[in-house]
N, C-alpha and C positions, 0 to 999 in steps of 0.2 A: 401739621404736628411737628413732635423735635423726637426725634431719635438718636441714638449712639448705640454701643455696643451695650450700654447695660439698658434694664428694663428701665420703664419711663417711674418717676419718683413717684410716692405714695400720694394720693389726692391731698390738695391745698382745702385752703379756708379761709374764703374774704369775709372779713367784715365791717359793714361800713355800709350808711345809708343810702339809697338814692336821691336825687336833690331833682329841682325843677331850678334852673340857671335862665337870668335873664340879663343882656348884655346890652347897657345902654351906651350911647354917648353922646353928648353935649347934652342930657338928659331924653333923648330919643331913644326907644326899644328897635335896636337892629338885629338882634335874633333871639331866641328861645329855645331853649335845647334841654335835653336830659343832662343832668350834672353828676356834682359826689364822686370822687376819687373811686370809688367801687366800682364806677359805669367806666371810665377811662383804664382800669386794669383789668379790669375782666375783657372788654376788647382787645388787650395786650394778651392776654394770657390764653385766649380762645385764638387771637391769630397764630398762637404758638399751640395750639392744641395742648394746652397741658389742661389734667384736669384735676377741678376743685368746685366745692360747694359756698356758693356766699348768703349770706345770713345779711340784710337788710330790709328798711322799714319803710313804707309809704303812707299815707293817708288813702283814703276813696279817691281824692282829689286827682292821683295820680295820673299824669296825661300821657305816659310812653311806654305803656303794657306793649306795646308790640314789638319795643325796641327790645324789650328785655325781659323776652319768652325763652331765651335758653336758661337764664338767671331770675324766676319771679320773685319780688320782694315780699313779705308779711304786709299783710294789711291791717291795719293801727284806726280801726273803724271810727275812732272818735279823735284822730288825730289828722291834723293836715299834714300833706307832702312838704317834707323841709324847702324852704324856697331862697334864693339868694339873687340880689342884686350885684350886679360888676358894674360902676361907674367906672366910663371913660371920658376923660376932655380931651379937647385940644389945648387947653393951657397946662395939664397933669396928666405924663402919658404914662404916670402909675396908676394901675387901677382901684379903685376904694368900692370892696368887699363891705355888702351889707346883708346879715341875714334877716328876711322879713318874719317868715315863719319857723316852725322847727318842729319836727315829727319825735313819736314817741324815742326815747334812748334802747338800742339794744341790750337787754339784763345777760347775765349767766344765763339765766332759765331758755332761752332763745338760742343758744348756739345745740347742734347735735351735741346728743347721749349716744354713750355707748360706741361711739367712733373715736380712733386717735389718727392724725393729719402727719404727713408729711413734710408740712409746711403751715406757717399761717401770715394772714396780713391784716393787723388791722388799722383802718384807713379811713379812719372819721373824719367829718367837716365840721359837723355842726352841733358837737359836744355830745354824740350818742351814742361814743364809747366811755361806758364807766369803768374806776376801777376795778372793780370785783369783774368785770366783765376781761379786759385784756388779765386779770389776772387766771381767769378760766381756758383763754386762750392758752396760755403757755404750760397749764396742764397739761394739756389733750394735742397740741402740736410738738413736733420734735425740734421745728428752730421759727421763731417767731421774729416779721419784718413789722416795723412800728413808724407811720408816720407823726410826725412830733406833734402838728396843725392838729389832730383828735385827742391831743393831752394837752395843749397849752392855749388851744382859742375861748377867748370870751368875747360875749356881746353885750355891746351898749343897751342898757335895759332903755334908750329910749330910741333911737333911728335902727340898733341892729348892726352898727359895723363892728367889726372885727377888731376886734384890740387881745392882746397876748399876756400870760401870766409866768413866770420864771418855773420852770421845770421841777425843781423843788417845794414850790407851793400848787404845783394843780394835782397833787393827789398819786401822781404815778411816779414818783423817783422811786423806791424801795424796789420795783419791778424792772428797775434795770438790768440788774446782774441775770437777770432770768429770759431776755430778749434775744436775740443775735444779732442786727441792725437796728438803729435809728437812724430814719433819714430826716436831713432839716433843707428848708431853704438858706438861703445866705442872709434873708432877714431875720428868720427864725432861731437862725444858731445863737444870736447874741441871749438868748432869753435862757440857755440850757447850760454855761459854762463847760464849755466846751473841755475842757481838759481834764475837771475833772470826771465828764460823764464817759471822756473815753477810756479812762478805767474798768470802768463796770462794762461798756458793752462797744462794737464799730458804732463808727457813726459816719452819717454820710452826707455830706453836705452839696448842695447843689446850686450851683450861679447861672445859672440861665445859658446867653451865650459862650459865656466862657468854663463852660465843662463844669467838672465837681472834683472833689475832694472828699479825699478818705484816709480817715483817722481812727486808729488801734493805740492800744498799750503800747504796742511796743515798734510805731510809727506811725508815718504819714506820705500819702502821694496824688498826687493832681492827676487830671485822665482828662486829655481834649475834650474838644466839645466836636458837634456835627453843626455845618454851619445850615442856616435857614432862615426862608424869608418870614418872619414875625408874621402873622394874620389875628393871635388871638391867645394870648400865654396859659390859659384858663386847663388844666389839664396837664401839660406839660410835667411838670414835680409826678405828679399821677401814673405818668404812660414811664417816666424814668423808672420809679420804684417797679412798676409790673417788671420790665426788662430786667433790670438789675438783680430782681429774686428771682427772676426765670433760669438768670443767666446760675446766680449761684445753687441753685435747687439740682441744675443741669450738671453740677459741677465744675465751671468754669472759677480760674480764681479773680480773687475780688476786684483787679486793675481790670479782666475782658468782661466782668461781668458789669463793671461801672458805663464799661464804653460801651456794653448792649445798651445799657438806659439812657446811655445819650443818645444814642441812636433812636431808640422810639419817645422820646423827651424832643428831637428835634422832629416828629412827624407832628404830633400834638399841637407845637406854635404855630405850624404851616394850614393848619385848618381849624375852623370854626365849629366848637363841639366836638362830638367824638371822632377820632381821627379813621378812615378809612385806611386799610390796610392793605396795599397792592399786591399782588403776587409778583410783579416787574422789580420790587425793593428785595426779593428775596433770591435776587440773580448774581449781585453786585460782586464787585473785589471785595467788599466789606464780610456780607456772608457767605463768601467765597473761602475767607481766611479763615472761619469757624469752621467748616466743612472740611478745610485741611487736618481740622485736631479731630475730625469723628465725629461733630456734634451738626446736623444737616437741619432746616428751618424750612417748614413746607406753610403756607397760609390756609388757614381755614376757608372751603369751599364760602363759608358766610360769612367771609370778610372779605372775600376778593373782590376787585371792583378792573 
């Protein structure tokens, strides 16, 4: 869990599908795992013991009920489990994101009544956050964290890869001003013009090995990266954002709360699927120096390994 002197923040709210991820390369299936940014921050957020309620959607189809009995998804009886291909080569060590299938969208009607969050996150993949729906989020949360990838992807109506729309035309800019972060990849930021969206809200942009970047009205500043041996990038943007809103939910400010998300951004690459969370990672000089300021990081009994 995370402790400090104040009491731990009002319960969160993920929302964001579960996916079935399949990991090829050179057109060969080398693993299969539970996917969707929701699966990767809710690991985050459970190894931190904070707690929140997530709202996502599966088909029958669904094959990892066991993985995700703290978190179950809705069942979408007449819909299949969102599913996503990663091609890898050896001639293209980018990977080209296909979605095959795609589960029903989460509505307004599907998030809790009757509760207000102390946080929210929502964290779509595969276009099944609408806008009436993040706009329901920020009702009923007091600061809402926004992955860009659930407002700006679109797919190839014929293979399913992933192609991107300018932030301004997918339906959600007007809901800027009403957000608290936006996080982007470093390919993504090009689609959002960036300068002017950080008028309206942070943004937060993330490069992979070499740390991220954060940009406000009224500046900007880069935040190392944690170095790591690459095994699988898939996650990675996912396990950042869970830290980064932990770190600021926690009240950390926005420079140690970037460098928490690299930090669990650099566990994500280092394994295939969802990242296992040590209790040995929670000894270090790293979380040593947060423990200095009050704020202490214990691992969840079910994510120790």
């Amino acid at each position: 869990m995370v402790t400090d002197s104040k009491p731990l923040p009002r319960r969160g709210l993920v929302v964001g599908n579960y996916c079935h991820d399949v990991l090829l390369r050179d057109g060969l299936t080398v693993a299969q795992t539970l996917g969707g940014a929701a699966s990767f921050i809710s690991t985050v957020l459970d190894g931190l013991s904070l707690p929140f309620q997530l709202v996502s959607k599966v088909g029958p189809d669904f094959a990892h009920a066991t993985l995700t009995t703290n978190h179950p998804p809705l069942v979408a009886p007449t819909s299949a489990t969102t599913l996503f291909h990663a091609h890898f080569g050896s001639g293209h060590p980018d990977r080209v994101l296909k979605r095959v299938t795609s589960c029903d969208p989460i509505r307004p009607s599907d998030l809790p009544s009757g509760t207000r969050f102390g946080f929210g996150l929502a964290v779509g993949v595969g276009g099944e956050i609408l806008p009436e729906t993040l706009e329901r989020m920020v009702e009923i949360c007091d600061q809402v964290f926004v992955d860009v990838q659930g407002l700006i992807r679109r797919f190839d109506g014929e293979d399913g890869k992933v192609r991107h729309v300018g932030l301004k035309e997918s339906g959600f800019f007007h809901l800027l001003p009403r957000i608290g972060f936006l996080k982007a990849s470093e390919d993504e930021a090009s689609f959002i013009d960036l300068e002017e969206v950080r008028l309206w809200c942070c943004v937060v942009v993330t490069h992979g090995k070499d740390g991220c970047e954060v940009f406000c009205k009224d500046g900007s500043l880069r935040v190392d990266p944690f170095g790591a041996n690459q095994v699988d990038p898939t996650g990675a943007g996912d396990c950042f954002l869970g830290g980064f809103a932990a770190g600021i939910v926690q009240g950390l400010a926005v420079p140690d709360a970037a460098l928490l998300g690299n930090f669990f951004g650099s566990l994500a690459v280092a394994q295939v699927g969802l990242p296992t969370i040590e209790s040995s990672l929670f000894q270090g000089d790293f979380i040593l120096g947060f423990k200095d300021r009050g704020i202490e990081f214990y691992c969840a009994p079910s994510n120790v390994r």
